[in-house]
C-alpha positions as CSV (number, residue, x, y, z in Angstrom):
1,X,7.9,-4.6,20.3
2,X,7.3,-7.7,18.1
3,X,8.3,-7.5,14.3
4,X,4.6,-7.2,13.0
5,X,3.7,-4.1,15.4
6,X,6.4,-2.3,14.2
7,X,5.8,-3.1,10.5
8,X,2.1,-2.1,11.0
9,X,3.3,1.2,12.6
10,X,5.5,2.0,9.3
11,X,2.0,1.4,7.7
12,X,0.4,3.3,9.5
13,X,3.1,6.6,9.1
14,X,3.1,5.7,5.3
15,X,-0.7,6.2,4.6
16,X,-0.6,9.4,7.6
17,X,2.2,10.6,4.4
18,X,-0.4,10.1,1.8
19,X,-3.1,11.7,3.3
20,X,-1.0,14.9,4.1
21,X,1.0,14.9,1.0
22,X,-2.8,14.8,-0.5
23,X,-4.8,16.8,1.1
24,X,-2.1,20.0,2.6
25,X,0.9,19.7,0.8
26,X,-0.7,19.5,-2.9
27,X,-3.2,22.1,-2.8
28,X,-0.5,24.4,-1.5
29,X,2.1,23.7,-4.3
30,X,-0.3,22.6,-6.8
31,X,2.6,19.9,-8.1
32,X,1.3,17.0,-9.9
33,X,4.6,15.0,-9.2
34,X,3.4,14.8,-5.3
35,X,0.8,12.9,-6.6
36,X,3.6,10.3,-7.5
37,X,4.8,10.4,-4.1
38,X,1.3,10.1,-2.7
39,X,1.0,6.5,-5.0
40,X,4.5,5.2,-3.2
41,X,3.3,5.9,-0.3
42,X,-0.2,4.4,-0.5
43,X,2.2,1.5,-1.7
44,X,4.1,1.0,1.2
45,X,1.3,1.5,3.2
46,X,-0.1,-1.5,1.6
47,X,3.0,-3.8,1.8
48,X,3.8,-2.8,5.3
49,X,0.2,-3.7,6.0
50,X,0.5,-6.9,4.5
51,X,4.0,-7.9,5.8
52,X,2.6,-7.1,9.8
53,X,-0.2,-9.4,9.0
54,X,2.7,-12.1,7.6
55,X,4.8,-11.3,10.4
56,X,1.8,-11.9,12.8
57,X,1.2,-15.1,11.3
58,X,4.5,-16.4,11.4
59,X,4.8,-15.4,15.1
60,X,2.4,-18.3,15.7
61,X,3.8,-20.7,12.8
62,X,0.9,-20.9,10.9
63,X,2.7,-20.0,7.4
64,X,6.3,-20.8,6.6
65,X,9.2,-18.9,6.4
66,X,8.9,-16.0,3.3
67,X,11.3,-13.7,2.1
68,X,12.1,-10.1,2.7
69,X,11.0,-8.6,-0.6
70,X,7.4,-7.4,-2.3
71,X,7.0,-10.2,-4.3
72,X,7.4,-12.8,-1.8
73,X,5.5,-11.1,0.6
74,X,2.4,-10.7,-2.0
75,X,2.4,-14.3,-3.3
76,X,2.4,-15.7,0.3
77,X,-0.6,-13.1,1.1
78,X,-2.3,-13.6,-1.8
79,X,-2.0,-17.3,-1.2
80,X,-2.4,-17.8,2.6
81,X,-4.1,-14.8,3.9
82,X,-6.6,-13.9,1.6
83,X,-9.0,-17.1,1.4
84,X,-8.4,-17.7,5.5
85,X,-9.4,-14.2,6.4
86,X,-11.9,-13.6,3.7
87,X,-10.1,-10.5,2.9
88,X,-11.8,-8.8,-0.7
89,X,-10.0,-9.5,-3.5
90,X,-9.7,-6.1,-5.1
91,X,-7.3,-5.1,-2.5
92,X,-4.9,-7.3,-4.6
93,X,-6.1,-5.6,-7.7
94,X,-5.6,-2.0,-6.1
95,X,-1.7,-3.1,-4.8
96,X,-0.7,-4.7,-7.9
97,X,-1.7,-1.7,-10.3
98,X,-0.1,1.1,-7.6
99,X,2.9,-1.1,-8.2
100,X,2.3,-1.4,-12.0
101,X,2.0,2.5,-11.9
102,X,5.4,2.9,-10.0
103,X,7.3,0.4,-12.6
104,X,5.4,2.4,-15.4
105,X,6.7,5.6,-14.0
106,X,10.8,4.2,-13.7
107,X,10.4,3.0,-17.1
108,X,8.9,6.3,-18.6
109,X,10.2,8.5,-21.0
110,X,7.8,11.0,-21.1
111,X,5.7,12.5,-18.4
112,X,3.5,15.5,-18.0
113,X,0.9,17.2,-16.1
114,X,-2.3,18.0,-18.0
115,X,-5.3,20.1,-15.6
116,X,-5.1,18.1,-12.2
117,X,-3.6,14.8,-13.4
118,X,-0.4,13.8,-13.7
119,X,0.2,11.5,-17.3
120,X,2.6,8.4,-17.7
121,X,3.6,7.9,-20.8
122,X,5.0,4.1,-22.1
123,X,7.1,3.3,-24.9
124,X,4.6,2.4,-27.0
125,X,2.7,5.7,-26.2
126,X,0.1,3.9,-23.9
127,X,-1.2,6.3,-21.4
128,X,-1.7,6.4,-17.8
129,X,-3.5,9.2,-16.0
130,X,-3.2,9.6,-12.3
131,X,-5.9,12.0,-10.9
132,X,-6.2,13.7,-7.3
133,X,-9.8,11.9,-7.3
134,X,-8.4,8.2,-7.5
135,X,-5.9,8.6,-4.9
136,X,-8.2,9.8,-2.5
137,X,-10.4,7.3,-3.0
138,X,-7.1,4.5,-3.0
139,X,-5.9,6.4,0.4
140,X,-9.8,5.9,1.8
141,X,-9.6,2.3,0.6
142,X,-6.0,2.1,2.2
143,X,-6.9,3.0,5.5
144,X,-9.8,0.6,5.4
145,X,-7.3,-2.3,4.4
146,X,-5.3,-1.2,7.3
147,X,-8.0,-0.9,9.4
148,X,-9.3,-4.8,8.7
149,X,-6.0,-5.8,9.1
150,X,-5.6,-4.2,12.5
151,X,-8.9,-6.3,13.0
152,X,-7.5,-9.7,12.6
153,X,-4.4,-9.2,14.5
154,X,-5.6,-8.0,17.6
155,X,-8.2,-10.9,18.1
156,X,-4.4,-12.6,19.5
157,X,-2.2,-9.8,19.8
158,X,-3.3,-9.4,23.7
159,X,-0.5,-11.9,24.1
160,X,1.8,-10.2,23.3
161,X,1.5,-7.3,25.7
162,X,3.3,-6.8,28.7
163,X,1.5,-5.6,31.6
């Protein structure tokens, strides 16, 4: 199995994590911290997403070598893939405020639940609400980012089967 296919099968287990973390395991436990779980996993989704379609494209040389990290990976997508393939631009948007969220959240010092959203807290007492609502609209938005993705590498990925 090439290096893309199995970073677009991690993808595809992360958002599968997501969506049942989301929609079974939360309304069973009725714990607002899943719902940070549920945001690192969209997350990883996303970045696993993005490093299969890198991978893919560096399979066939069209983009030079990039390093192993998020930040790499996202400045050479952002750059390279986005304008070729036409991909919408609030895709970046979305990934770069889950990741915000998840920096927000490791440099927290206070967080709390309040009804059904979970509530970061900054240092200078900025707020940021994470509601059930969002992320199942982010998870929806996920899959179809996955889904597009899936698009473009299978118009070549025919080669790469054995039969």
């Amino acid at each position: 199995m090439e290096r893309f296919q199995e970073v677009r099968e991690k993808a595809n287990k992360h958002i599968h994590i997501a969506d049942h973390l989301l929609s079974v395991t939360y309304p069973l436990i009725k714990d607002n911290k899943l719902l940070l779980a549920v945001i690192e996993n969209i997350f990883l989704a996303y970045t696993n997403t993005i490093g299969s379609l890198l991978y893919f494209e560096r399979t066939f040389k069209r983009i030079p070598p990039f390093q192993d990290n998020f930040e790499s990976k996202f400045t050479m997508f952002r750059e390279t893939c986005v304008l070729k393939y036409k991909i919408d631009k609030s895709y970046v948007s979305d990934i770069q405020d889950l990741k915000n969220i998840i920096l927000a959240h490791k440099k927290s010092p206070v967080e709390f639940t309040r009804k059904d959203r979970f509530v970061i807290c900054s240092d200078n007492y900025k707020l940021k609400t994470i509601s059930i609502d969002e992320l199942k609209k982010q998870i929806d938005k996920a899959k179809l980012f996955i889904q597009e993705m899936n698009n473009i590498i299978s118009k070549n990925e025919g080669l790469f089967r054995q039969g």
